[in-house]
MMTF fields as JSON, N, C-alpha, C and O atoms, coordinates in Angstrom:
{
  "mmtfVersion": "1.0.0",
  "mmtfProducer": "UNKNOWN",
  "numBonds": 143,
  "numAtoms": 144,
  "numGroups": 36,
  "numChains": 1,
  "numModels": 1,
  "chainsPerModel": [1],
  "groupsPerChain": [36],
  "chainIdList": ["A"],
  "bondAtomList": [4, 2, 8, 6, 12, 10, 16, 14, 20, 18, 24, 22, 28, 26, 32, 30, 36, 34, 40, 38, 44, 42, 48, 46, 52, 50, 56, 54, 60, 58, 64, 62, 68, 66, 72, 70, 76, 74, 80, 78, 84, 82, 88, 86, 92, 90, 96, 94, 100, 98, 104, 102, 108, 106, 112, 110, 116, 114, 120, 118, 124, 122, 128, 126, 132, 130, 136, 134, 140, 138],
  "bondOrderList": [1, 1, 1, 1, 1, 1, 1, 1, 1, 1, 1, 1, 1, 1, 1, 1, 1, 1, 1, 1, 1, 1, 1, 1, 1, 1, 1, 1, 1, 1, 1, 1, 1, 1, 1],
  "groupList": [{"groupName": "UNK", "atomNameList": ["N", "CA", "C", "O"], "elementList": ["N", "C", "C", "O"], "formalChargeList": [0, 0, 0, 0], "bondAtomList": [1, 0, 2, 1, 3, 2], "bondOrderList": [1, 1, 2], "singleLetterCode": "X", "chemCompType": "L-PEPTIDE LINKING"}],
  "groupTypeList": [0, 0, 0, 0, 0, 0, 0, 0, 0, 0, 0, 0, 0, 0, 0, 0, 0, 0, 0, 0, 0, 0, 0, 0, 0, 0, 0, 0, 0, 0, 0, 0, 0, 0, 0, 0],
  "groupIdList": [1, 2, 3, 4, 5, 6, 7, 8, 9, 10, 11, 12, 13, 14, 15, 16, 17, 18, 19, 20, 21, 22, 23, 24, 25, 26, 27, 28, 29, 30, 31, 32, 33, 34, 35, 36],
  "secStructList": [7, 2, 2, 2, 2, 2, 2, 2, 2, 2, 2, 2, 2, 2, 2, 2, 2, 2, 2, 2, 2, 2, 2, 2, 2, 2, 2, 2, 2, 2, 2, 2, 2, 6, 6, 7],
  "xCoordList": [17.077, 16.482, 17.195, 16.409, 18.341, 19.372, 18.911, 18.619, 18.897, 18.368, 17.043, 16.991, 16.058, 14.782, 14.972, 14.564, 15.686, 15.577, 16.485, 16.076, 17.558, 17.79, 16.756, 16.796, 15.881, 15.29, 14.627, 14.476, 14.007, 12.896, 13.541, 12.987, 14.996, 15.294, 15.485, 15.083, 16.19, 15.906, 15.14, 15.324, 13.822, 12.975, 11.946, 11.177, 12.201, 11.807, 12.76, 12.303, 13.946, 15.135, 14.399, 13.932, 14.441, 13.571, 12.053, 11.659, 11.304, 10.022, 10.29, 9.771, 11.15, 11.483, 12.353, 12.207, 13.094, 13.665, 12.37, 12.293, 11.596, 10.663, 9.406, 8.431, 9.48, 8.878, 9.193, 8.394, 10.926, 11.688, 11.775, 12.058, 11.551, 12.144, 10.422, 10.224, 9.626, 8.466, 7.55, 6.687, 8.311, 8.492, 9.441, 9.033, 10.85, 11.478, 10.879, 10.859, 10.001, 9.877, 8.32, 7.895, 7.788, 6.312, 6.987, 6.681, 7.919, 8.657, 9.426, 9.226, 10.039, 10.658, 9.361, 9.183, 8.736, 7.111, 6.872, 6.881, 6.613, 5.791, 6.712, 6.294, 7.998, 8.972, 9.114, 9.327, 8.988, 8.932, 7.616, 7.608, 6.538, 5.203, 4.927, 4.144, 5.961, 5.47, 6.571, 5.946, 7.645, 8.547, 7.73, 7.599, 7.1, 6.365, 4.844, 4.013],
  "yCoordList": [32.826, 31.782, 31.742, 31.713, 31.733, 32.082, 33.238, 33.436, 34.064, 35.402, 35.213, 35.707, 34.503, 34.075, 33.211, 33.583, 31.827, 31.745, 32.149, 31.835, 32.761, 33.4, 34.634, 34.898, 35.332, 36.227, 35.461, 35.753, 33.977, 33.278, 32.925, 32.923, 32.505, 32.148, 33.263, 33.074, 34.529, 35.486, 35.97, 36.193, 36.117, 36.478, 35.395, 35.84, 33.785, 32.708, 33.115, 32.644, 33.736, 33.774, 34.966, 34.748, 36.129, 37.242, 37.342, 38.126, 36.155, 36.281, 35.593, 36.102, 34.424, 33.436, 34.518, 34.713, 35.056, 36.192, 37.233, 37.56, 37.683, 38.565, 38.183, 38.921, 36.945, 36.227, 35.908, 35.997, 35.291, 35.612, 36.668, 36.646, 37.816, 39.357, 39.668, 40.155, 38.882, 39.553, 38.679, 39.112, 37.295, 36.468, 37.338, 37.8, 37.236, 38.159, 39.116, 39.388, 40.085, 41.262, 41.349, 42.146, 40.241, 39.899, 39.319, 39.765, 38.316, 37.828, 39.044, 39.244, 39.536, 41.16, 41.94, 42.169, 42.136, 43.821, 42.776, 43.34, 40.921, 40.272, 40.542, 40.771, 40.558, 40.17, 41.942, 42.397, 42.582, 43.917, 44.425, 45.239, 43.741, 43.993, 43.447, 43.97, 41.944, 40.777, 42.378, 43.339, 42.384, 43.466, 44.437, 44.535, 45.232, 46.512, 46.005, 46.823],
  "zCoordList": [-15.668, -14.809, -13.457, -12.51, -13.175, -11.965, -11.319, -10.14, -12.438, -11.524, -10.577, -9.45, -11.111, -10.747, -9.609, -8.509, -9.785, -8.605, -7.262, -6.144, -7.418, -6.265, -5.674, -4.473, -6.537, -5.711, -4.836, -3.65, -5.64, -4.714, -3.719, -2.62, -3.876, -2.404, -1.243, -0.095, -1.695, -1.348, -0.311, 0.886, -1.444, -0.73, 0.374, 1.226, 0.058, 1.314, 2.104, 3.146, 2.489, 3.312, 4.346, 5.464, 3.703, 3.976, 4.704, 5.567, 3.966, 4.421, 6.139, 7.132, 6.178, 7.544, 8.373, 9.579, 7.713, 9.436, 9.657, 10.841, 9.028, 9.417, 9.843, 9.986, 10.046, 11.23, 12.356, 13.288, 12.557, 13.274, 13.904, 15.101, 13.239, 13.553, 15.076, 16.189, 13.847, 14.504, 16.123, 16.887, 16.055, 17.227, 18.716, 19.782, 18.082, 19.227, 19.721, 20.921, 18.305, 18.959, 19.827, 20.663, 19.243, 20.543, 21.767, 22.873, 21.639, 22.86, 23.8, 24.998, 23.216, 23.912, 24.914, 26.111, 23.815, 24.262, 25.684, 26.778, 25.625, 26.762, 27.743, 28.878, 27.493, 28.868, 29.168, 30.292, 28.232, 28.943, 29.784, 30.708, 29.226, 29.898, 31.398, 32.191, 31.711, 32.726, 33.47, 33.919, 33.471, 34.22, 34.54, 35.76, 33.896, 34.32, 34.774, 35.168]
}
């Protein structure tokens, strides 16, 4: 049961930076696009 729920937290930990991950990296491509 421990095991279980750390993956879940885990993987809620995981799913929220790779939204994160994928914010910066639309925020990055715009500020590289407004530059060029």
């Amino acid at each position: 049961y421990e095991q279980l729920v750390a993956l879940e937290n885990k993987f809620k930990t995981t799913r929220y930076l790779s939204v994160c991950e994928r914010l910066n990296l639309a925020l990055s491509l715009s500020l590289t696009e407004t530059q060029v």
